[in-house]
Residue frames relative to the residue before (quaternion, step in Angstrom):
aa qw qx qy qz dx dy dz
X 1.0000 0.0000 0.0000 0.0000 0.00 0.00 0.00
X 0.6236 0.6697 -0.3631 0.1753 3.20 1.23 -0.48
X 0.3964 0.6586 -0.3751 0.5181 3.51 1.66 -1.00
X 0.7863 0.4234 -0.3438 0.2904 3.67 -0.16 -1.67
X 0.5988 0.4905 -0.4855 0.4064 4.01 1.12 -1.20
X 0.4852 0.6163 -0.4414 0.4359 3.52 0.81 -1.49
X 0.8166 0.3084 -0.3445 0.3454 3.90 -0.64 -0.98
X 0.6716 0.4118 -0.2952 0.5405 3.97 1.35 -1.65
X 0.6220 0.4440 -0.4780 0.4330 4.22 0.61 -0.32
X 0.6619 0.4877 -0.3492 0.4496 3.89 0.69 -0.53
X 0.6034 0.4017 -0.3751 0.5778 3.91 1.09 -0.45
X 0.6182 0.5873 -0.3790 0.3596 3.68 0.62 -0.56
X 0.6677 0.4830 -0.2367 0.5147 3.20 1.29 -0.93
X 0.6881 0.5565 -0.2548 0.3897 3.34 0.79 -0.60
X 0.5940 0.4079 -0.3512 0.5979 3.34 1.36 -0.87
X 0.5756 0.5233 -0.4522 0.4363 4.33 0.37 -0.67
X 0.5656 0.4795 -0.4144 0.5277 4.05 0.69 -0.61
X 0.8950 0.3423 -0.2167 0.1866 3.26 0.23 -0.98
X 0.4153 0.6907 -0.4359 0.4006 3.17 1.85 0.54
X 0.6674 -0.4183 0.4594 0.4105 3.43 -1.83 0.44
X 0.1451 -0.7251 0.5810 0.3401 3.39 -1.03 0.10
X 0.1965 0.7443 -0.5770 0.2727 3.28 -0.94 1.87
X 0.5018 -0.4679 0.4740 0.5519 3.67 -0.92 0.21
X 0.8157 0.4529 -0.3590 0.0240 3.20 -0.47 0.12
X 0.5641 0.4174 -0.2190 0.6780 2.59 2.83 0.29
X 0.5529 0.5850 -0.4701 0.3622 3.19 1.44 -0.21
X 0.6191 0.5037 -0.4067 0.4446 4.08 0.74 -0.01
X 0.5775 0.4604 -0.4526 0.4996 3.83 1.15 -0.26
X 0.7011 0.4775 -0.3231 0.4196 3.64 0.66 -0.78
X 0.5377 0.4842 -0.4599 0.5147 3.86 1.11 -0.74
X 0.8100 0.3685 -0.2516 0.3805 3.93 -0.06 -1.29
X 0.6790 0.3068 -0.3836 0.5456 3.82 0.86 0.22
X 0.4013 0.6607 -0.3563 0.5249 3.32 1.19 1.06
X 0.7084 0.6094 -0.1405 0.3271 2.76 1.27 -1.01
X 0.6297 -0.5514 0.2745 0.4734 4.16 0.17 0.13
X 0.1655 0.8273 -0.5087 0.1718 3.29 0.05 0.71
X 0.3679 -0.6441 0.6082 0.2826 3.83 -1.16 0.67
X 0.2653 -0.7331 0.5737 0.2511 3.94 0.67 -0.37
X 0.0568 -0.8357 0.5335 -0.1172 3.85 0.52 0.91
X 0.7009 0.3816 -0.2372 0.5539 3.60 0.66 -1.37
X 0.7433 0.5006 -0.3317 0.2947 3.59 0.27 -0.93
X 0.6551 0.5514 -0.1836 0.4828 3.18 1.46 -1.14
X 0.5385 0.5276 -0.2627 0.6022 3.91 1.68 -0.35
X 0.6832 0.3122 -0.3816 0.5387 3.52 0.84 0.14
X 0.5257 0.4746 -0.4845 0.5134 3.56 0.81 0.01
X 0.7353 0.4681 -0.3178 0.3730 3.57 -0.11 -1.31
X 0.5152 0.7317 -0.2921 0.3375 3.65 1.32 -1.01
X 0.7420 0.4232 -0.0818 0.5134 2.78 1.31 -1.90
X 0.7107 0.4506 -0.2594 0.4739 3.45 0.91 -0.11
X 0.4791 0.6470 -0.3620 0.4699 3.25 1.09 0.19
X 0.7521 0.2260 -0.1832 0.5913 3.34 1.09 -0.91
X 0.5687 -0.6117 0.3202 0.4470 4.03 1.07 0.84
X 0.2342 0.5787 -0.6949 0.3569 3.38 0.34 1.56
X 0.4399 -0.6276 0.6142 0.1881 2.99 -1.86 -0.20
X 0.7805 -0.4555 0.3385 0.2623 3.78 -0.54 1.00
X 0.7972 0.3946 -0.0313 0.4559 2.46 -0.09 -2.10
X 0.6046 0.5524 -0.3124 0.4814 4.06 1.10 -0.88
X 0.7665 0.3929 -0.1598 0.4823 3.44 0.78 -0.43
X 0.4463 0.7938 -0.3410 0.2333 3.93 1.30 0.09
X 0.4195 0.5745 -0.3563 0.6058 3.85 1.72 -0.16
X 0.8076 0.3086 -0.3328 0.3766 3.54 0.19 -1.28
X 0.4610 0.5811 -0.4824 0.4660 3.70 1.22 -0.78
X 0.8072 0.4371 -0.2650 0.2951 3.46 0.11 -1.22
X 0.4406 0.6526 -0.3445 0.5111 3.58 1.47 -0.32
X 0.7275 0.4974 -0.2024 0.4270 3.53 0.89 -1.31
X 0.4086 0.5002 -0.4442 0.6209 3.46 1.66 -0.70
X 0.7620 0.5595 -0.2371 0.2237 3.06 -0.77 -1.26
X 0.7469 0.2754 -0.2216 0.5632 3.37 1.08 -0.55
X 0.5394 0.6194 -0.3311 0.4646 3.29 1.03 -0.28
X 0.6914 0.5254 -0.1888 0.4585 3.58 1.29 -1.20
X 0.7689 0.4210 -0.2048 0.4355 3.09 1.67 -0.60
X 0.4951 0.5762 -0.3889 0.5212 3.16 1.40 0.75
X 0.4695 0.5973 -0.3513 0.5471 3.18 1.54 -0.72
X 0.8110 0.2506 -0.4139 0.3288 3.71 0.16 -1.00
X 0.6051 0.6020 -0.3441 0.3912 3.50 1.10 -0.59
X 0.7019 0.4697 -0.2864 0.4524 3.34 0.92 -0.75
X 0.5746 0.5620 -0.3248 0.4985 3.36 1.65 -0.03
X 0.5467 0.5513 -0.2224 0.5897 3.52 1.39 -0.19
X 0.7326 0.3438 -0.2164 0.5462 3.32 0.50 -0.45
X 0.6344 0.3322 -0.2556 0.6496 3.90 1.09 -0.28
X 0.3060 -0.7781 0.5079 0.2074 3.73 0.74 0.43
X 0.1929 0.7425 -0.5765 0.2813 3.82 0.93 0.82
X 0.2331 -0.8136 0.5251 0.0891 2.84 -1.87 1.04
X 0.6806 0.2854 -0.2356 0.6323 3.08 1.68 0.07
X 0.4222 -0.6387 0.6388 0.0762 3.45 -1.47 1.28
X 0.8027 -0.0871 0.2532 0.5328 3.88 -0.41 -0.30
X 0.8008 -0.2669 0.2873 0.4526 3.47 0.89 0.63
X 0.5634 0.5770 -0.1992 0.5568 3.87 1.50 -0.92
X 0.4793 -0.5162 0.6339 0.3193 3.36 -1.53 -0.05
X 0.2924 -0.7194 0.5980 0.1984 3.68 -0.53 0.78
X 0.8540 -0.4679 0.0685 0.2170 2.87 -1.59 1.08
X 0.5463 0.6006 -0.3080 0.4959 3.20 1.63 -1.87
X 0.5596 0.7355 -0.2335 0.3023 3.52 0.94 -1.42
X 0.8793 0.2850 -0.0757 0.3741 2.89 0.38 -1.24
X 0.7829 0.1614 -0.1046 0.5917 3.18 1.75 -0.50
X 0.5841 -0.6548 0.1946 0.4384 3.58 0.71 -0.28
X 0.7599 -0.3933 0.2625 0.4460 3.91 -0.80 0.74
X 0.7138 0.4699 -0.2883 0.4319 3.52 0.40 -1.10
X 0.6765 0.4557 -0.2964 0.4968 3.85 0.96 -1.45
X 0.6703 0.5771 -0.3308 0.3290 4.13 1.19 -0.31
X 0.6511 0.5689 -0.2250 0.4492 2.73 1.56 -0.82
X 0.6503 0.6148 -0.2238 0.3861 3.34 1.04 -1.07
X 0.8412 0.2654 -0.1847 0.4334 2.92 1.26 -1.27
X 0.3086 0.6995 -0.4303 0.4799 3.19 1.71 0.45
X 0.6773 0.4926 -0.1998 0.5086 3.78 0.96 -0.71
X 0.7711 0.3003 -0.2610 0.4972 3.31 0.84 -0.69
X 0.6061 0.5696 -0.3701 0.4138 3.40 1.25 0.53
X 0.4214 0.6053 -0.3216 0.5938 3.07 1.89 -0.58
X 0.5728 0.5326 -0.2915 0.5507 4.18 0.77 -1.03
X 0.8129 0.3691 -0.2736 0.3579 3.48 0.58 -0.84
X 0.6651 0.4775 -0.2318 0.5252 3.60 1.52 -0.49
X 0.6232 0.5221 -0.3653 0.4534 3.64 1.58 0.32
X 0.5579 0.5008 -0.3835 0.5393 3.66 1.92 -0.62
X 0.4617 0.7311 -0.3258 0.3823 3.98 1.26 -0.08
X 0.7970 0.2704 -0.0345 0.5389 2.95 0.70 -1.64
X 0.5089 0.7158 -0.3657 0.3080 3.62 1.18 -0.54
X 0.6678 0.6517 -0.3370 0.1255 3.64 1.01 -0.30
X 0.7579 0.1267 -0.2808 0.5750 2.84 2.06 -0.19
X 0.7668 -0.4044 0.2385 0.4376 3.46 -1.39 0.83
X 0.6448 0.7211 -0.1172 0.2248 3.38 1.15 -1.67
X 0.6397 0.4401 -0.0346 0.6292 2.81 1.31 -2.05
X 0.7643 0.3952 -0.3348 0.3843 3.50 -0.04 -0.83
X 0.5180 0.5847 -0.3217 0.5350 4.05 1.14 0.27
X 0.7276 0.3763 -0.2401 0.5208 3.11 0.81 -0.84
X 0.8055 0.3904 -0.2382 0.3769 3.41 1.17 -0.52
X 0.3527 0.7259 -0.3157 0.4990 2.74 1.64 0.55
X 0.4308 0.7171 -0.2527 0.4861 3.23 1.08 -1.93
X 0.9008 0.3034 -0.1291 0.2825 2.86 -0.98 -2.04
X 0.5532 0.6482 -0.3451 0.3934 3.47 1.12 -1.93
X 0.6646 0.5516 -0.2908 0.4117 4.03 0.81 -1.35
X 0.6927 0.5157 -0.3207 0.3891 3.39 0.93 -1.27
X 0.6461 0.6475 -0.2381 0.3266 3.35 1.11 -1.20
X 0.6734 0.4134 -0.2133 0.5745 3.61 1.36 -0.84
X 0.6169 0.5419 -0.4320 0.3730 3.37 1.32 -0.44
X 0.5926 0.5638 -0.3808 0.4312 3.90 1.58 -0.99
X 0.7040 0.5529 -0.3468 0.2801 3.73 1.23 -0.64
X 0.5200 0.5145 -0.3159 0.6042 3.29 1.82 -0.09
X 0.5612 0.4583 -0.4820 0.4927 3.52 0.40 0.00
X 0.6376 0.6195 -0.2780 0.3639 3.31 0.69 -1.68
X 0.7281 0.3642 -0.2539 0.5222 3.88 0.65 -1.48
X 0.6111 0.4655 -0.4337 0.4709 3.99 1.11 -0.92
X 0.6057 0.5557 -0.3815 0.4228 3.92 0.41 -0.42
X 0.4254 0.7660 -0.2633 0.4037 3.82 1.37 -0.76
X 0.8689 0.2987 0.0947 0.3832 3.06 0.89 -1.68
X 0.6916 0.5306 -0.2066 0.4444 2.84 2.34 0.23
X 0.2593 -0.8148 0.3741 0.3591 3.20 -0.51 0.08
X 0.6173 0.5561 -0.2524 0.4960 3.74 1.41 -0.62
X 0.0959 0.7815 -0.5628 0.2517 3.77 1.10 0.64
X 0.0973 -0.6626 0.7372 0.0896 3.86 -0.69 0.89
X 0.7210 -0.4164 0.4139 0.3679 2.62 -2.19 0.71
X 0.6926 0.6587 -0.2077 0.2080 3.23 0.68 -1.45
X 0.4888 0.5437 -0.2814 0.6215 3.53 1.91 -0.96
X 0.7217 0.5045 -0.3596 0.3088 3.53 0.44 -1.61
X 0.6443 0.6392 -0.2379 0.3460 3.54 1.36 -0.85
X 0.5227 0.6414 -0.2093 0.5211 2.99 1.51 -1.37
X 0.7057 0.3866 -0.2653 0.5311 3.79 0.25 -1.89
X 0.7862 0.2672 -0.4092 0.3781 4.05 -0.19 -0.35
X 0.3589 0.6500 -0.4994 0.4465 3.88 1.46 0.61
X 0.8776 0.1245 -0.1886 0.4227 3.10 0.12 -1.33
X 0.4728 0.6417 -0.4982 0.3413 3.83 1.40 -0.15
X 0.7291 0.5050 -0.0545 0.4586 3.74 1.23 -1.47
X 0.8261 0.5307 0.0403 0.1852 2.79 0.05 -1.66
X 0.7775 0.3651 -0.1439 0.4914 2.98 1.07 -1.13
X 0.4529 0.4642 -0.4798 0.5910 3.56 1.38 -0.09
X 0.5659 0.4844 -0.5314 0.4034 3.46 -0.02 -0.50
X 0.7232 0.4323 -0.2125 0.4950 4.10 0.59 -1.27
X 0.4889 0.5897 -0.4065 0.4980 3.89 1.18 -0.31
X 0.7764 0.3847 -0.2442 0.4354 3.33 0.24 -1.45
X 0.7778 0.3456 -0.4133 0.3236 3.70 0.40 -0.33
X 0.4272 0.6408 -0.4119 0.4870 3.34 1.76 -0.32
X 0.5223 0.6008 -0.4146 0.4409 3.48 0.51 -1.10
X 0.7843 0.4683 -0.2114 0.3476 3.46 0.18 -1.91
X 0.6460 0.6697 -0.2510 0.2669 3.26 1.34 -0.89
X 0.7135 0.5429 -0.0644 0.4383 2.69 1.62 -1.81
X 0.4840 0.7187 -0.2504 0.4319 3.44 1.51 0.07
X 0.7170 0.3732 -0.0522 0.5865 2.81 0.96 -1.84
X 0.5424 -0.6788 0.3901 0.3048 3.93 1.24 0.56
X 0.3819 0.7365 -0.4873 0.2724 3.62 0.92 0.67
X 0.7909 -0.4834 0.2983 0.2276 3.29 -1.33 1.16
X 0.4064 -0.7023 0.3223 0.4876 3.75 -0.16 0.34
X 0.4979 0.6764 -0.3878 0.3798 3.14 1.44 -1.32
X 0.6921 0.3477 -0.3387 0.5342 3.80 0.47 -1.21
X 0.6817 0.5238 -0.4051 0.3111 3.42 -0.09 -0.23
X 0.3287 0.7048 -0.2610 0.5719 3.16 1.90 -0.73
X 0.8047 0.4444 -0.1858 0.3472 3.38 0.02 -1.88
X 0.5395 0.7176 -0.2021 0.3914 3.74 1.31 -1.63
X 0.7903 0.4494 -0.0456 0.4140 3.10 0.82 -1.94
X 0.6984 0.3389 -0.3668 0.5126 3.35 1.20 -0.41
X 0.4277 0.6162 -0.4781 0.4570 3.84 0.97 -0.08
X 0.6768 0.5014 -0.2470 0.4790 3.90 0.83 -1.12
X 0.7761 0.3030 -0.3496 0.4286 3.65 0.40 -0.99
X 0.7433 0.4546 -0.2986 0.3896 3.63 1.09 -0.42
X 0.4811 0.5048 -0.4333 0.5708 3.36 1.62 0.46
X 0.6616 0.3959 -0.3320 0.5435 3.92 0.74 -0.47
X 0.5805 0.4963 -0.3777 0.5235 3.82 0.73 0.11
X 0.6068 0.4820 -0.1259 0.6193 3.39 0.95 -0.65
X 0.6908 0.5530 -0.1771 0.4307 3.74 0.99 -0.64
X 0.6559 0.3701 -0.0562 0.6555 3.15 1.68 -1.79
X 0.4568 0.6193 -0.3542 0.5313 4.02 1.26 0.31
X 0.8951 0.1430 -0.1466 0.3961 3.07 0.22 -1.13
X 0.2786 0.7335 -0.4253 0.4511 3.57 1.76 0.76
X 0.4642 0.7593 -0.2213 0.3989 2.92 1.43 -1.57
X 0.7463 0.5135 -0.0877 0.4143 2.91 0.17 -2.26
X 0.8553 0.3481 -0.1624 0.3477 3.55 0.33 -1.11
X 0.5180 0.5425 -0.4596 0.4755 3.22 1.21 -0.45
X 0.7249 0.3936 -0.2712 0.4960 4.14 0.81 -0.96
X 0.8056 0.3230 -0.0747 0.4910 3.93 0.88 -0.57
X 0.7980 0.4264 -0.2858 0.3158 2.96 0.71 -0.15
X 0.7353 -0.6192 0.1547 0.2280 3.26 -1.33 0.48
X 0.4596 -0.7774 0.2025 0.3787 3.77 0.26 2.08
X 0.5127 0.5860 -0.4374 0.4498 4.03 1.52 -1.06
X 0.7548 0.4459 -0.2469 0.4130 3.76 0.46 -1.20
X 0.8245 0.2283 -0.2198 0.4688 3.75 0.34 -0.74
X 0.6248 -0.7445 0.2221 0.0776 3.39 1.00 0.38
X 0.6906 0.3418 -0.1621 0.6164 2.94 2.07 0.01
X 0.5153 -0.4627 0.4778 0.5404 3.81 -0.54 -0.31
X 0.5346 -0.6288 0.5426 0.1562 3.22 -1.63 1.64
X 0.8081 0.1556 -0.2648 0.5026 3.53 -1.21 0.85
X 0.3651 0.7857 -0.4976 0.0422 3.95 0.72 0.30
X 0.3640 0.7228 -0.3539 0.4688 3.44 1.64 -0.67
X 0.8345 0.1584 -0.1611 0.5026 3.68 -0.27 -1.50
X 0.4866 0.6362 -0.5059 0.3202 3.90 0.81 0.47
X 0.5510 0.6499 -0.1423 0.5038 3.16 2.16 -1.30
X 0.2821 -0.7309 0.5453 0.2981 3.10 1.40 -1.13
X 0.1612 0.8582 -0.3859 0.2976 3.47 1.81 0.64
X 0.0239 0.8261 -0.5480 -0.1293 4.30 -0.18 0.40
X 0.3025 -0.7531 0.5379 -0.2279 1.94 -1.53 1.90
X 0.4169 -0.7726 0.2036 0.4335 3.01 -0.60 -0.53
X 0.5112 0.5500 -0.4070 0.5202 2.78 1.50 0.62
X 0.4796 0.4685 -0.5304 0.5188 3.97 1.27 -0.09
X 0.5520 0.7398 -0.2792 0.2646 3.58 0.53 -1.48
X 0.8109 0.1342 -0.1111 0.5587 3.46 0.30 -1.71
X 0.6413 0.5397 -0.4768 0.2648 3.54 0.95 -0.20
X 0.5922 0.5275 -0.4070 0.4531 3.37 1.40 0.01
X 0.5732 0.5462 -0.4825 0.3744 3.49 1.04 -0.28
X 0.6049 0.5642 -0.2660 0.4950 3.56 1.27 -0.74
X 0.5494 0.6857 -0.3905 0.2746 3.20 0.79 -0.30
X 0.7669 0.4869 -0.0083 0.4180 2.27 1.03 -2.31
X 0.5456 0.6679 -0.2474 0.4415 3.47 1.40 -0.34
X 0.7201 0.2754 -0.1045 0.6283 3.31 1.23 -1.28
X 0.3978 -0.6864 0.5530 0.2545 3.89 1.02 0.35
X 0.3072 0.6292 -0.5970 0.3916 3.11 0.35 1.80
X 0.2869 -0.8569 0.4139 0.1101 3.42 -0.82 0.85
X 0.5159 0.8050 -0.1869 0.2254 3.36 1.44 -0.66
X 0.6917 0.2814 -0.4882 0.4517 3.26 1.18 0.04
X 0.4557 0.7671 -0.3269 0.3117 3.43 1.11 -0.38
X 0.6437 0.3994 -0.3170 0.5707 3.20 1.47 -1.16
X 0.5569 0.4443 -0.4747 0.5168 3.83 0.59 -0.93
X 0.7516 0.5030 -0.3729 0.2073 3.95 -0.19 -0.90
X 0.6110 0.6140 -0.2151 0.4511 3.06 1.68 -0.51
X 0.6047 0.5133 -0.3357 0.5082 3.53 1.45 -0.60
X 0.7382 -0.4639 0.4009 0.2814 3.47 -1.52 -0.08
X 0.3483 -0.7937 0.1782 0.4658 3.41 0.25 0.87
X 0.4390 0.6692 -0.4760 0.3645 3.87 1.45 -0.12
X 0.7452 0.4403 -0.2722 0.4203 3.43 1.15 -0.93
X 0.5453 0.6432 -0.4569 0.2833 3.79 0.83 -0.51
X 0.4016 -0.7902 0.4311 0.1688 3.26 -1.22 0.47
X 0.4517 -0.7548 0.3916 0.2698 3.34 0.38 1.39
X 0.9175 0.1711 -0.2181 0.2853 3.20 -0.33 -1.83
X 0.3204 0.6146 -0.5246 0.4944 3.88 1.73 0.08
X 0.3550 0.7476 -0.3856 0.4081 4.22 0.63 -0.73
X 0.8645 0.3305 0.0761 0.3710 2.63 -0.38 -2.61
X 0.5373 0.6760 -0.3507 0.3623 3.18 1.24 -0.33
X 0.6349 0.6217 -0.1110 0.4451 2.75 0.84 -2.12
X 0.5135 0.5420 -0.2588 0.6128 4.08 1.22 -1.41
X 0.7100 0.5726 -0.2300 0.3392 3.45 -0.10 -0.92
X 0.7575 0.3920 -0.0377 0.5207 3.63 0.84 -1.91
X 0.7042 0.4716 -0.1897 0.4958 3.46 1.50 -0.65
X 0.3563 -0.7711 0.3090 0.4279 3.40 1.86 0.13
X 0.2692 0.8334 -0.4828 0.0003 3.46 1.10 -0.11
X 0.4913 0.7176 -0.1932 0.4542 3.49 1.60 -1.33
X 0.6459 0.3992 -0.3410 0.5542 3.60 0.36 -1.39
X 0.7956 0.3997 -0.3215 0.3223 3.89 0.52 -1.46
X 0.7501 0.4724 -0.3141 0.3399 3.29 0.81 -0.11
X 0.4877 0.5792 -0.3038 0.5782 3.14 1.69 -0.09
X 0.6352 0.4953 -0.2891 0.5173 3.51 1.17 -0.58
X 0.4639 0.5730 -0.3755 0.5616 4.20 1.08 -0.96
X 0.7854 0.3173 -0.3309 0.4158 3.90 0.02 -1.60
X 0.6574 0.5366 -0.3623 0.3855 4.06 0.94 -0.21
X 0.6127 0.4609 -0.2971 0.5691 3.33 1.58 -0.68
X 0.7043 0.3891 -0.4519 0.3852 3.94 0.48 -0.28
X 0.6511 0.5260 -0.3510 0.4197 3.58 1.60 -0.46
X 0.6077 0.5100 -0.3939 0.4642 3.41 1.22 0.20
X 0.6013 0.5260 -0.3622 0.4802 3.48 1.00 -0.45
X 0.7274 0.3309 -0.3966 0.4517 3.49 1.00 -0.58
X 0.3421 0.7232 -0.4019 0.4455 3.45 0.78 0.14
X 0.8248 0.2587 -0.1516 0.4793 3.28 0.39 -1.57
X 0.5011 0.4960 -0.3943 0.5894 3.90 1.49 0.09
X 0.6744 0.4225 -0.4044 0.4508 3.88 0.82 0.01
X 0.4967 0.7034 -0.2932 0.4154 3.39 1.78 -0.57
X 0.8303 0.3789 0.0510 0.4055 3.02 0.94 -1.17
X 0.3185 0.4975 -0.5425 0.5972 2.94 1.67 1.07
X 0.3312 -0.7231 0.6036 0.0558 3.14 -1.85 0.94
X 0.1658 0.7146 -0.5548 0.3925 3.15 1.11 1.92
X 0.5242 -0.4551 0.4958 0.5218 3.62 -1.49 -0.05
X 0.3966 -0.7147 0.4257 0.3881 3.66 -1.10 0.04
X 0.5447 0.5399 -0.5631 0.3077 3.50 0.70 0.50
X 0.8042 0.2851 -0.4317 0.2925 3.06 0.74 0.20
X 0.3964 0.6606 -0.5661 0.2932 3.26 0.90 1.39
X 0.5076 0.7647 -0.3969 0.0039 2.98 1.52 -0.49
X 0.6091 0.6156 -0.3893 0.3139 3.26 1.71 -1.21
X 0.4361 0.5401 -0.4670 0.5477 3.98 0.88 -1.11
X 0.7859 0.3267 -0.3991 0.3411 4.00 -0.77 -0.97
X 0.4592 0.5214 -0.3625 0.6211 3.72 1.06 -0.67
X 0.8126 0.3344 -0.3590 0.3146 3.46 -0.56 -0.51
X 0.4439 0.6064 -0.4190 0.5095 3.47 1.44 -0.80
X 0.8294 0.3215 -0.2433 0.3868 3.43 0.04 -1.39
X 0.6438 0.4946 -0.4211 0.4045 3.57 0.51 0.27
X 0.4520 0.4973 -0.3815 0.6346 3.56 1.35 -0.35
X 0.6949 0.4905 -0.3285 0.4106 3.62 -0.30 -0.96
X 0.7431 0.5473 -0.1248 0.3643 3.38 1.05 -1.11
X 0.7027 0.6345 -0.2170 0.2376 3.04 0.86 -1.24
X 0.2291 -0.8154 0.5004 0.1793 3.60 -0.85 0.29
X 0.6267 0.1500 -0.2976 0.7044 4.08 1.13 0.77
């Protein structure tokens, strides 16, 4: 991946020079400043190279995908009243609700004259771009529930996650003049590798290790955040007439006991199952990378990337 940030972090820079200097670009340039692994952009490159494109041929539409991706970030950062982005003061933060919003819109304007060049691409980002705002309304309508199946929760990190992940390589695909059918194939490798992705986030925020992921361990089910592991471990509860998270869920989250939580997760196998879900979506994309009719060396980088998501530990 490294070659690809190198090519989408050098266009990034190039398009930030070339804005007006005003309040209304000066927040798109602070937050794509900001630390970032560039995942989506770097999935339209590879996309496009999969079917013998060239990177570099495909570096507007990558950047379009930044761009829209960043602008969910600021909006979705407004709407979660958060004050820190990646460690940073987030936009609202730093300037004020009205200057986030605006320029949250005109950044959305700026990632549609990107993609707009062909008929092709700009459907497909469209498509997806819809699906993505549609997972964030689930996401805030789920907030306010309490009867949230697994099955919704699964759905809302598809189209919140996931499916940009399956945009950008379609995108990459549709460049490089690839069949729909393969595109078809591309796109389902992406959404089941970003299901798998938003799984094993899951996993680490509640298990994993606080030096490595960078935050305090179990902060999600302190929030009373649903997950899937808060999610199905209450269905298990309630099955096995267990009461424990309910009683923790009821307290303030300063008061709730985390690792009594994790326990409960633990004894109810929820862990084993959810660690098992992020192996089944990483096999399905697998078998959607199988089934592209490419040479296989150049799947190798996509299969490398699977395993490094799958892997990781922050």
């Amino acid at each position: 991946m490294e070659r690809h940030r190198a090519l989408i972090d050098a266009h990034v820079d190039r398009w930030k020079h070339a804005l007006p200097e005003n309040g209304l670009y000066a927040p798109m340039a602070y937050l794509l400043d900001l630390p970032a692994k560039r995942v989506r952009p770097v999935l339209v490159m590879m996309g496009c190279e999969l079917f013998g494109g060239k990177a570099e041929d495909v570096l507007d539409e990558a950047l379009g995908i930044e761009l829209f991706h960043n602008f969910t970030l600021m909006h979705d950062d407004i709407m979660d009243e958060a004050p820190l982005r990646r460690g940073h003061a987030t936009v609202h933060a730093k300037w004020n609700t009205n200057t986030a919003i605006l320029s949250g819109d005109a950044m959305l304007v700026k990632a549609y004259q990107l993609m707009g060049k062909r008929a092709d691409v700009l459907e497909l980002f469209s498509r997806y771009a819809l699906q993505v705002c549609e997972g964030q309304q689930f996401d805030m309508d789920y907030e306010q529930r309490r009867d949230v199946h697994i099955d919704e929760y699964v759905e809302m990190i598809r189209l919140k996650t996931a499916v940009l992940l399956s945009c950008a390589l379609q995108v990459g695909a549709a460049c490089a003049g690839a069949p729909r059918e393969q595109q078809v194939h591309i796109g389902s490798y992406g959404e089941h590798l970003g299901l798998a992705f938003q799984l094993r986030d899951d996993l680490l925020d509640a298990f994993g290790d606080p030096g490595k992921v960078g935050k305090q361990v179990g902060g999600d089910l302190r929030a009373g955040k649903k997950t899937y592991l808060l999610i199905r471990g209450l269905e298990l509860s309630l099955a096995a007439g267990r009461h424990e998270l309910r009683e923790e869920l009821a307290k303030a989250p300063t008061d709730r006991n985390v690792p009594r939580m994790l326990n409960v997760l633990e004894e109810l196998g929820v862990r084993t199952e959810t660690e098992a879900e992020v192996h089944k979506h990483d096999a399905q994309a697998m078998a959607a990378l199988a089934a592209l009719n490419v040479p296989v060396e150049r799947k190798a980088a996509l299969t490398q990337l699977a395993a490094t998501l799958l892997q990781r530990t922050s």
